[in-house]
Every structure is written in structure tokens, then in C-alpha cells.
C-alpha positions as YAML, in Angstrom:
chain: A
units: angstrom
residues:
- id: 1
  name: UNK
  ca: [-59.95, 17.35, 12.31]
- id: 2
  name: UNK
  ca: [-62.55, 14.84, 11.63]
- id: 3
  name: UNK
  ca: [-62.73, 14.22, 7.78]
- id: 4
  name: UNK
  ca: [-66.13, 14.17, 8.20]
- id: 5
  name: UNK
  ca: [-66.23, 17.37, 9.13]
- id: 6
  name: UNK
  ca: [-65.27, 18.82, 5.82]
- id: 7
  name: UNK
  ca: [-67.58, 22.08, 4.81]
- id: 8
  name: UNK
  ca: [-68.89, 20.15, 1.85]
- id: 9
  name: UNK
  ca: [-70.33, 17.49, 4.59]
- id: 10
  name: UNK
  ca: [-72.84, 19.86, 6.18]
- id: 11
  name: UNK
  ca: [-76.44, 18.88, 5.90]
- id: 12
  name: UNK
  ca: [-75.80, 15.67, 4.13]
- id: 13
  name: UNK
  ca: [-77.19, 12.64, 5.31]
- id: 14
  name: UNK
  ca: [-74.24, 9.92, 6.50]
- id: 15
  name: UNK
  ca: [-75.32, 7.30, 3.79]
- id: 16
  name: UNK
  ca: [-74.69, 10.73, 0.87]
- id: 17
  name: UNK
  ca: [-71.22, 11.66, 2.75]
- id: 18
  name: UNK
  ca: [-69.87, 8.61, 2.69]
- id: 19
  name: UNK
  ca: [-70.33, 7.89, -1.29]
- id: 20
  name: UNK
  ca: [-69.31, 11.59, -1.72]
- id: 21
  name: UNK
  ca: [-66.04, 10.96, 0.13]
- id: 22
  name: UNK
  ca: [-65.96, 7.44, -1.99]
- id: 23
  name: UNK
  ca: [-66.43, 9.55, -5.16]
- id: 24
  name: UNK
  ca: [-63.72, 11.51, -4.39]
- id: 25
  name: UNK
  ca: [-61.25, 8.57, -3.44]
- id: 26
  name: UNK
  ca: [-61.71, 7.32, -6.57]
- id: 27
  name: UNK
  ca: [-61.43, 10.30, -8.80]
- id: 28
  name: UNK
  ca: [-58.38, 11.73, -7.20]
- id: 29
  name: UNK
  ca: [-56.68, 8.73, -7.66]
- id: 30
  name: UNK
  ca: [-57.79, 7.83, -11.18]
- id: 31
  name: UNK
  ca: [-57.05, 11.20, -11.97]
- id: 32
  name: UNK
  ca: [-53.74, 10.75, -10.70]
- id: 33
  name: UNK
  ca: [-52.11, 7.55, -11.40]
- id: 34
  name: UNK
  ca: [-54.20, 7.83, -15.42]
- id: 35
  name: UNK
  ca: [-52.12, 10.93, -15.38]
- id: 36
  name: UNK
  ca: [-48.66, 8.68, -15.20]
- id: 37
  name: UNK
  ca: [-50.10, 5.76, -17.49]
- id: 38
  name: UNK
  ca: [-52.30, 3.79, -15.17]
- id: 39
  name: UNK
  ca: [-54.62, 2.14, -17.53]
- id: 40
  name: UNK
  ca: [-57.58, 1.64, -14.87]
- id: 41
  name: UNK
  ca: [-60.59, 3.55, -15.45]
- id: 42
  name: UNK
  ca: [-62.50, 5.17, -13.04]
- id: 43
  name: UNK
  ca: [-65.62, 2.13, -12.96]
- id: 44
  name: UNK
  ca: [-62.27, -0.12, -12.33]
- id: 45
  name: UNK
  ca: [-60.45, 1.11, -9.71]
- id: 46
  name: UNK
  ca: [-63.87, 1.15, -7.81]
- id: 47
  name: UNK
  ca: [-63.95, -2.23, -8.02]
- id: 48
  name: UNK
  ca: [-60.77, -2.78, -7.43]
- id: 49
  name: UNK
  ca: [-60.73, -0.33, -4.19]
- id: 50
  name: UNK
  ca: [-63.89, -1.48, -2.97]
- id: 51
  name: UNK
  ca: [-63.97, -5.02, -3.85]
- id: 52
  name: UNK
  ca: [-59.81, -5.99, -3.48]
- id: 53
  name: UNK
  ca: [-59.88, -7.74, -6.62]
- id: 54
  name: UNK
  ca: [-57.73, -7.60, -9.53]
- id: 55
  name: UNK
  ca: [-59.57, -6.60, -13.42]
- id: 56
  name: UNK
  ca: [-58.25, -9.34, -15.92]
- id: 57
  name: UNK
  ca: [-56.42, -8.10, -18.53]
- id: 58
  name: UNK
  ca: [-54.86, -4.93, -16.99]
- id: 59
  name: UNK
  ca: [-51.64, -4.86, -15.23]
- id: 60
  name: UNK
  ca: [-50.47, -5.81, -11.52]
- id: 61
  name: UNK
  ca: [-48.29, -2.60, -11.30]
- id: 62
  name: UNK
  ca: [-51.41, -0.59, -12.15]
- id: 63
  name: UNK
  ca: [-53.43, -2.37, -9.52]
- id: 64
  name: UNK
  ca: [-50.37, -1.67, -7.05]
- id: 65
  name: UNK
  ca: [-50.68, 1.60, -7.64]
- id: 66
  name: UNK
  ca: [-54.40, 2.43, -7.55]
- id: 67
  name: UNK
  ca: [-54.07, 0.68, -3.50]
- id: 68
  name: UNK
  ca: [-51.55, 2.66, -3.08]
- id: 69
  name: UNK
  ca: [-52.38, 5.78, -3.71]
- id: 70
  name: UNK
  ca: [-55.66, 4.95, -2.29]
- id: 71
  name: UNK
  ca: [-53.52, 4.34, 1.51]
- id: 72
  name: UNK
  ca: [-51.83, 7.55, 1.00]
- id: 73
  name: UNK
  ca: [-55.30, 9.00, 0.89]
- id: 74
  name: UNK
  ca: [-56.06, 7.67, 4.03]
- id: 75
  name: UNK
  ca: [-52.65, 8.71, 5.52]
- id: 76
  name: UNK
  ca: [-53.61, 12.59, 4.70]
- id: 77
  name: UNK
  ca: [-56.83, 11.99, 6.46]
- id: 78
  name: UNK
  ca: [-55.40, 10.23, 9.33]
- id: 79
  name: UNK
  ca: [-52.78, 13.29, 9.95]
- id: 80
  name: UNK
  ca: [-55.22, 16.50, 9.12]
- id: 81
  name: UNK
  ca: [-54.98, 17.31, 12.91]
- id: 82
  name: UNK
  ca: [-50.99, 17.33, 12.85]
- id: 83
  name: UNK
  ca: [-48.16, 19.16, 11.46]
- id: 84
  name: UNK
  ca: [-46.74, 17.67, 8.15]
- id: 85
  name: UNK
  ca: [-43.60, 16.13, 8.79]
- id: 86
  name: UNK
  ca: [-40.21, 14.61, 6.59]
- id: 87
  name: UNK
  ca: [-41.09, 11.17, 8.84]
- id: 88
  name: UNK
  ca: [-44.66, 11.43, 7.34]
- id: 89
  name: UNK
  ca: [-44.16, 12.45, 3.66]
- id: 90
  name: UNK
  ca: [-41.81, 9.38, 3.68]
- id: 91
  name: UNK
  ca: [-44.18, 7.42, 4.92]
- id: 92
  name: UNK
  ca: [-46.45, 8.99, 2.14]
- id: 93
  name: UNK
  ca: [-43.71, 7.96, -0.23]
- id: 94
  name: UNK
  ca: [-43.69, 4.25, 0.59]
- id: 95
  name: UNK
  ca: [-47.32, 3.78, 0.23]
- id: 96
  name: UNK
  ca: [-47.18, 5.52, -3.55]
- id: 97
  name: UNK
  ca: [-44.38, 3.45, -4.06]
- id: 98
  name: UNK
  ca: [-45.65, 0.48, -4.18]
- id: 99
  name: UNK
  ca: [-43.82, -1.46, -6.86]
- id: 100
  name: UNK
  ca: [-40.95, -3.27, -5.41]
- id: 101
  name: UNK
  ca: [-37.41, -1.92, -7.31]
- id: 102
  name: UNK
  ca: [-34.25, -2.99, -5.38]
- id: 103
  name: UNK
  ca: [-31.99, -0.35, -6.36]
- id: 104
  name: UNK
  ca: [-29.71, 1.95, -3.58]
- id: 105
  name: UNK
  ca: [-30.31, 4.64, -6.16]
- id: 106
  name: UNK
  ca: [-34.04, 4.73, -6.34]
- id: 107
  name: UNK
  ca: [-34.96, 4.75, -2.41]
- id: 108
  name: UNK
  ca: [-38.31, 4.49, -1.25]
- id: 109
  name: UNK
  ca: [-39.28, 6.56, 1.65]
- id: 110
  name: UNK
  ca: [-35.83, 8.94, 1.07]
- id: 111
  name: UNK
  ca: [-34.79, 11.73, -0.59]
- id: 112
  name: UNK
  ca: [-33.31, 11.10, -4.27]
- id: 113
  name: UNK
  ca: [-29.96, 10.04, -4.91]
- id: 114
  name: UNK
  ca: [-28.97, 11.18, -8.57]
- id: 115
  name: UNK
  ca: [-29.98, 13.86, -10.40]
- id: 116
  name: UNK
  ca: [-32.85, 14.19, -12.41]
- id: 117
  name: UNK
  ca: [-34.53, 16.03, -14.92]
- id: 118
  name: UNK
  ca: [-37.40, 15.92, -17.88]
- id: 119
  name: UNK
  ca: [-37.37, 17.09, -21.71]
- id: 120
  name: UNK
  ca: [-39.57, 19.44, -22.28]
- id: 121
  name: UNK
  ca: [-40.84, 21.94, -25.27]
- id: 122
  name: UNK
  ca: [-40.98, 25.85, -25.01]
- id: 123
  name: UNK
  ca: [-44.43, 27.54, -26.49]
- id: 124
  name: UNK
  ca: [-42.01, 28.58, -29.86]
- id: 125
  name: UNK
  ca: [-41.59, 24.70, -30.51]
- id: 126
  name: UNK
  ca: [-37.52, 24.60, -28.78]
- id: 127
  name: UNK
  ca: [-36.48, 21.74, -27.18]
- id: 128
  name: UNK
  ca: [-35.34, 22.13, -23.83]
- id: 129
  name: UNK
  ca: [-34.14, 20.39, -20.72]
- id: 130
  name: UNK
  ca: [-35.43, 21.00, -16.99]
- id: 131
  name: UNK
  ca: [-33.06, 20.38, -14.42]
- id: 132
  name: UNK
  ca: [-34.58, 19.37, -11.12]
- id: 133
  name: UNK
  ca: [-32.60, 20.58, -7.75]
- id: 134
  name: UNK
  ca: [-29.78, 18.75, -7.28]
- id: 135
  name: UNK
  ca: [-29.67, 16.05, -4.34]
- id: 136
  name: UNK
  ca: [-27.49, 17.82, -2.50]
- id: 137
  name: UNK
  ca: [-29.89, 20.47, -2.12]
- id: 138
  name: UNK
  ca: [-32.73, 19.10, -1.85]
- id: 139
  name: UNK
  ca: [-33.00, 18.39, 2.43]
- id: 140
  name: UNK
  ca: [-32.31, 22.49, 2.79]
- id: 141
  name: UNK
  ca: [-35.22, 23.38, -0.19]
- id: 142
  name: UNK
  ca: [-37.72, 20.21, 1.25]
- id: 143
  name: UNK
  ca: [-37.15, 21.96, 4.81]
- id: 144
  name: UNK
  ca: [-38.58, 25.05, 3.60]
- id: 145
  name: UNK
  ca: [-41.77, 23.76, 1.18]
- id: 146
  name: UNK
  ca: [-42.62, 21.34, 4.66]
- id: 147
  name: UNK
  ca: [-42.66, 24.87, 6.67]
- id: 148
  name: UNK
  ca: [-44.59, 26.40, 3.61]
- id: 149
  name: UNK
  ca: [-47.52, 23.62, 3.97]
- id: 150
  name: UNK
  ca: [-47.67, 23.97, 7.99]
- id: 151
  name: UNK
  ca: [-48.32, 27.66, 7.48]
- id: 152
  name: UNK
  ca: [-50.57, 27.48, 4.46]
- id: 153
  name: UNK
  ca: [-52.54, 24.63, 6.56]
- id: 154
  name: UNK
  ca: [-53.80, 27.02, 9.61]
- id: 155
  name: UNK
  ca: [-57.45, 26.61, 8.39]
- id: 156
  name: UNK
  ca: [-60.13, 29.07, 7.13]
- id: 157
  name: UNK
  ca: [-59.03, 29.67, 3.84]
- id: 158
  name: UNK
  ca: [-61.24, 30.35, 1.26]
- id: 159
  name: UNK
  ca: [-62.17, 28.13, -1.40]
- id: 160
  name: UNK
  ca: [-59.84, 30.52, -4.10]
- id: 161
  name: UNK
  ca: [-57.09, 30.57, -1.10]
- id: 162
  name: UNK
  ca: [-56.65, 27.62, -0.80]
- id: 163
  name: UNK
  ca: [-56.72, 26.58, -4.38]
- id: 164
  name: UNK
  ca: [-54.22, 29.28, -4.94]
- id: 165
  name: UNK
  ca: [-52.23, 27.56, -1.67]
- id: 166
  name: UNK
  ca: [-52.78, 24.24, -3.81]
- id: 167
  name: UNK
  ca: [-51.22, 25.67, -7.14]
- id: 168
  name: UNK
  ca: [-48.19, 27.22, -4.76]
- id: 169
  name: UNK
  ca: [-47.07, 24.07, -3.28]
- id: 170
  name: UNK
  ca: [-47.63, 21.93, -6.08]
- id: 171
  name: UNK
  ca: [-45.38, 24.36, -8.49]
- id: 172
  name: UNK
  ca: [-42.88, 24.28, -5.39]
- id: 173
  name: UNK
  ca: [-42.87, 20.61, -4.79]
- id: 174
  name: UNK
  ca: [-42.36, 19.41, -8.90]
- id: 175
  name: UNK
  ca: [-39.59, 21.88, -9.24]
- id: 176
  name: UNK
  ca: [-37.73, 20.14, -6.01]
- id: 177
  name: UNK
  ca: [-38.53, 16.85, -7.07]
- id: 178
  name: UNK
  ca: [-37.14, 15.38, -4.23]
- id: 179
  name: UNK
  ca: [-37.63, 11.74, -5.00]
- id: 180
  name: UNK
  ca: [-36.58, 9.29, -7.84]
- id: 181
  name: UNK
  ca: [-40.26, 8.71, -8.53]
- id: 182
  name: UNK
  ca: [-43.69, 9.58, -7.60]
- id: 183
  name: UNK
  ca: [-43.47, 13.11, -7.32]
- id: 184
  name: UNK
  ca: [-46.35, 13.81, -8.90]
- id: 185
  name: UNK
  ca: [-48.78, 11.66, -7.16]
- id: 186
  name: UNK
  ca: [-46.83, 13.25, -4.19]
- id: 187
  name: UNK
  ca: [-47.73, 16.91, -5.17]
- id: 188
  name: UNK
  ca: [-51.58, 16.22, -6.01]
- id: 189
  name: UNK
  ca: [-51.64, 14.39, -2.59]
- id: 190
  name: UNK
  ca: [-49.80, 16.77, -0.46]
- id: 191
  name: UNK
  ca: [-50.62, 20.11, -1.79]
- id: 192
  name: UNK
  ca: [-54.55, 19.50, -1.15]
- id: 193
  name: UNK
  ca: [-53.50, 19.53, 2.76]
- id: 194
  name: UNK
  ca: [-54.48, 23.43, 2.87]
- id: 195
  name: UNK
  ca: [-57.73, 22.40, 0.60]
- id: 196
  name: UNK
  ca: [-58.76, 20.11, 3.43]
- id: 197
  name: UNK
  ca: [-57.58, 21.92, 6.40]
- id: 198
  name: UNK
  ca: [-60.17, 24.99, 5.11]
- id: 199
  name: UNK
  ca: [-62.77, 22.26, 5.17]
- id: 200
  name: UNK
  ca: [-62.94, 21.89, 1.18]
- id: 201
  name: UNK
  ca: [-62.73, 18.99, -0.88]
- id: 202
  name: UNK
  ca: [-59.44, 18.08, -2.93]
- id: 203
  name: UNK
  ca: [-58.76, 19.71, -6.41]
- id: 204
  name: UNK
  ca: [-58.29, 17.18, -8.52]
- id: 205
  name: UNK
  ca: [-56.54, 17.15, -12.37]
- id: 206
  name: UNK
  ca: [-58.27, 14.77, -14.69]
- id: 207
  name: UNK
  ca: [-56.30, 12.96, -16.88]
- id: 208
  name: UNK
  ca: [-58.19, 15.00, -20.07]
- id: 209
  name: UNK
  ca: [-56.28, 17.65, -18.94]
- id: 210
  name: UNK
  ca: [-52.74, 15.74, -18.88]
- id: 211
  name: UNK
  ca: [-51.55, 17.73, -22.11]
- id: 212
  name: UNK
  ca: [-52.05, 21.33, -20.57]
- id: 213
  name: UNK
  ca: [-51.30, 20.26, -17.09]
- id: 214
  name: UNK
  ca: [-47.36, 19.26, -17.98]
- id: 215
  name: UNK
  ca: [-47.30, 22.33, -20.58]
- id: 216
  name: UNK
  ca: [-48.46, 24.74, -17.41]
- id: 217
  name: UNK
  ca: [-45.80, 22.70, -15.18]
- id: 218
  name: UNK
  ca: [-43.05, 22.96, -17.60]
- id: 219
  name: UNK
  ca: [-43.42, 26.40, -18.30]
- id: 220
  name: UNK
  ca: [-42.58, 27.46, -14.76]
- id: 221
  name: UNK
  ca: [-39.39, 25.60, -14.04]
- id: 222
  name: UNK
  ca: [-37.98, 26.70, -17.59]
- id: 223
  name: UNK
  ca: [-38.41, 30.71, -16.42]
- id: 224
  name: UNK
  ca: [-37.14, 29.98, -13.38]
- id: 225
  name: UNK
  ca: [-34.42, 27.96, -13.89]
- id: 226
  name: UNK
  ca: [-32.82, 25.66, -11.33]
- id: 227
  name: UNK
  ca: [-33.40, 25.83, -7.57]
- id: 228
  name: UNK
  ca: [-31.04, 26.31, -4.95]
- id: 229
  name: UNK
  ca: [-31.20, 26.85, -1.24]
- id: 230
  name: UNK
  ca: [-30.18, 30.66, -1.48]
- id: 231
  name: UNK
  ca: [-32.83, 31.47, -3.77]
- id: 232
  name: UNK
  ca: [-35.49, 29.64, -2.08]
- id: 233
  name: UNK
  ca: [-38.42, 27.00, -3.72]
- id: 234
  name: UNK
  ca: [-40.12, 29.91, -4.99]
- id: 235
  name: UNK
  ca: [-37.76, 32.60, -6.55]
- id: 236
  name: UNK
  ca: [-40.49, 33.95, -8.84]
- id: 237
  name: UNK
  ca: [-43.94, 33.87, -8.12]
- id: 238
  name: UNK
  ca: [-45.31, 35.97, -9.98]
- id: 239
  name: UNK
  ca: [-44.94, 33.41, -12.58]
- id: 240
  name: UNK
  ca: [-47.79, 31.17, -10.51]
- id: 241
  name: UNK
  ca: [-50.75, 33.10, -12.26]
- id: 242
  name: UNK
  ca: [-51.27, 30.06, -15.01]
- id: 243
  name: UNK
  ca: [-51.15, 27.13, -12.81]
- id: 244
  name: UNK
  ca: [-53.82, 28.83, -10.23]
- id: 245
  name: UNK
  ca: [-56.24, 29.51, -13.36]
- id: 246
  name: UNK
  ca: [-55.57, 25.88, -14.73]
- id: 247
  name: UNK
  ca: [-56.08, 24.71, -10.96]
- id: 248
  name: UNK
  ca: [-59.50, 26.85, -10.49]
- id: 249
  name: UNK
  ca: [-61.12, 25.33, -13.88]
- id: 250
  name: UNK
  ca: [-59.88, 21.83, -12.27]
- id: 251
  name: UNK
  ca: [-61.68, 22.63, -9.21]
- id: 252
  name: UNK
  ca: [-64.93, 22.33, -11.39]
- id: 253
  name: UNK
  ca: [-65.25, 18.26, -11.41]
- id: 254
  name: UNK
  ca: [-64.77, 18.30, -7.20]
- id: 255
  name: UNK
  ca: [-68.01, 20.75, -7.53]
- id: 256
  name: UNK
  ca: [-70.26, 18.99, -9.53]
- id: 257
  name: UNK
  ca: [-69.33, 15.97, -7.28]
- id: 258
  name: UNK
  ca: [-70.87, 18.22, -4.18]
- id: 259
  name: UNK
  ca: [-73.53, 19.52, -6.16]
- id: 260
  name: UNK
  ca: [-74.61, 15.84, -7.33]
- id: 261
  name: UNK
  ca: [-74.91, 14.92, -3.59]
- id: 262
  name: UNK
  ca: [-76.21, 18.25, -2.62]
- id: 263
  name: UNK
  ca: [-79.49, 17.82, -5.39]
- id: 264
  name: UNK
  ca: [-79.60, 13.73, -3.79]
- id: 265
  name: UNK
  ca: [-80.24, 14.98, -0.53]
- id: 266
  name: UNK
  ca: [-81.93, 18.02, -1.72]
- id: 267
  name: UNK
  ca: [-84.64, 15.03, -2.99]
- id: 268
  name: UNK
  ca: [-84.73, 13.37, 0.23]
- id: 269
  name: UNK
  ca: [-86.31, 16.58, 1.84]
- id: 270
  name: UNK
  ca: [-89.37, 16.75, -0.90]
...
């Protein structure tokens, strides 16, 4: 499908499409590199997106990372009208990736190598540890969340849907954590395939909501527990209800993006 040819397109004039879809470049990926540290704000990485020049003072890494997250964009445009493949989220990996490590053990555009995990704490204040599947296990449990987005990316969801499809995947693809780095940025990329596919802009999580977003996150991995190819990436969902409400409120900066453009053009017929 033709990006262009999103539902939240019709009736806009090409001039008012094109800065929506702009807006929403650079919002998703502030959003999501500010989210892991990036220190660009939102007026920067516009200029640095639109202009290819660097903002004195701030880092090259987070520079490298605004472009690249900025490519990956364009790589989920570029492959709406195909089936999601390992080839192509590696692919997707490499552009994220776009600080230069040299390390056998931190691949880009593979599977991890080592296992990883993150400290968390539980909602009565105990300190915890979430393990992440094990690298062994994760080509089985990354076979099935792939098969997961093809079917969740038929089309004609509904706006809740396929936020609901969004909140599914992303849960899925964090507890996998299939690579060394970048999952994240992976997951808010990747699980907005069924958004777009249904003709609906991205959801995207702004970094004012980084606090509650990991506490959601965290909460489901810790109930649970480890995956393993037996159990599946999604032993029990009916642990998802949090991170779909936390999702739909999110969904409420991608609409007043729409709504802006819809009032611009809304002026244009006066």
C-alpha cells in the first residue's frame, strides 16, 4: 500500500499530508530515541532530519540515531505491501543501529548472543530481576511473533484493534528481546505495522510518559516469567489489559496531530 493512502490522508490537500506525515516522522522518533536518552528535542531533530545538519553542543551518537531511526521509518513504509520477514527486521536492525561497536557479542542485524536481562521494581517497592529469553531460544519464539505480525497485518482493523494488535506485539517483542540493543526502538517501529496496514497513523509513546511506560512493561514479564518455545511469546494474555489502556491514552498525541491538519484544511474550504 501507498503510504499515502493512509485513512487519516483522505480529503487533505497534498501540501497538509505531507507535513502531517513529516509531523509524525518526527514525533515517533523523538518519542522514541528521548525515551532511551537521546537528548534532541523535537524542534532539533527537524532540523536535523530535514536539513542533514548536526545541532552544536549535542552529541554525534544522538544525531546517529535520530537518522537512523528516521531510515527505519522509511523501511516500514517501503515494505507495507509485503510480508514481514527475519531478512527485513535485520535490515530494520542495522539502520537503528547505527553506532559502530565492533564486538562478535553485540551483532548488528542478528539475533543476540548472551543473555540479557533488566532490574526492575515490583508495585510493593521489591527489587527484582527480568530475565529475557535465552539466545538459544530466541530463533523458535522470533519465528512465532514474525507469524503473529503477518496475521495481525491483514488490514481493516479498527482503530481500538489495531492499537490493541500494537500493545500485543510490543509486550511480545520486549519480553523476547531478541537483540543486544535496540529493542525498543524495534518494538515501537514494528508493532505499528498492523496500525498502518488498517490505514491509521502510528501510536506513538512520548517520552513524558517514559516512567509509566517501563513500569507497564515491567510488570508483564515479572507475572509471566521467562519465555520459552513450549509456552509460546504470549503465555498469559490476559495480563495485556494495562499496556492496551496505556497504549489507547498514547494514541491521543497521533490524534490531535490529524485533527490539527484536519481544522488547516477545514480553513482552506471557508
Amino acid at each position: 500500500m501507498n503510504i499515502s493512502e493512509l485513512k487519516a490522508f483522505a480529503g487533505l490537500d497534498p501540501d497538509i499530508r505531507a507535513a502531517l506525515l513529516a509531523q509524525i516522522r518526527d514525533l515517533w522518533t523523538h518519542g522514541s530515541t528521548a525515551i532511551e536518552g537521546n537528548t534532541l528535542t523535537l524542534g532539533e531533530i527537524k532540523f536535523v532530519i530535514e536539513e542533514g545538519l548536526t545541532v552544536s553542543g549535542k552529541p554525534l551518537k544522538d544525531h546517529q540515531e535520530v537518522m537512523g531511526h528516521a531510515r527505519a521509518i522509511e523501511l516500514i513504509y517501503r515494505w507495507l505491501d509485503t510480508g514481514f520477514t527475519q531478512d527485513q527486521l535485520f535490515d530494520l536492525h542495522r539502520a537503528v543501529q547505527s553506532e559502530v561497536i565492533l564486538d562478535i557479542f553485540k551483532p548488528f542485524g542478528a539475533w543476540k548472543r548472551e543473555p540479557n536481562g533488566t532490574y526492575a521494581v515490583t508495585a510493593d517497592g521489591r527489587q527484582t530481576f527480568i530475565e529475557y529469553a535465552a539466545p538459544r531460544d530466541v530463533s523458535a519464539l522470533m519465528t512465532l511473533w514474525l507469524a503473529e505480525l503477518n496475521c495481525l497485518s491483514q488490514g481493516n482493523l479498527s482503530e481500538a484493534d489495531a492499537i490493541a494488535a500494537y500493545a500485543h506485539l510490543h509486550l511480545g517483542f520486549v519480553h523476547i528481546h531478541p537483540f543486544w540493543d535496540g529493542n525498543g526502538r524495534m518494538a515501537r517501529l514494528l508493532s505499528n505495522v498492523p496500525m498502518l496496514r488498517s490505514g491509521h497513523l502510528p501510536v506513538v509513546i512520548a517520552v513524558q510518559s517514559r516512567k509509566r511506560y517501563i513500569d507497564t512493561l515491567a510488570d508483564y514479564p515479572l507475572a509471566a516469567g521467562q519465555l520459552s518455545p513450549p509456552g509460546g511469546v504470549w503465555p498469559r494474555r490476559s495480563l495485556e489489559g494495562p499496556f492496551i489502556t496505556f497504549c489507547e491514552e498514547s494514541y491521543s498525541g497521533t490524534r490531535a496531530l490529524i485533527n490539527q491538519a484536519r481544522l488547516q484544511q477545514a480553513k482552506r474550504a471557508q
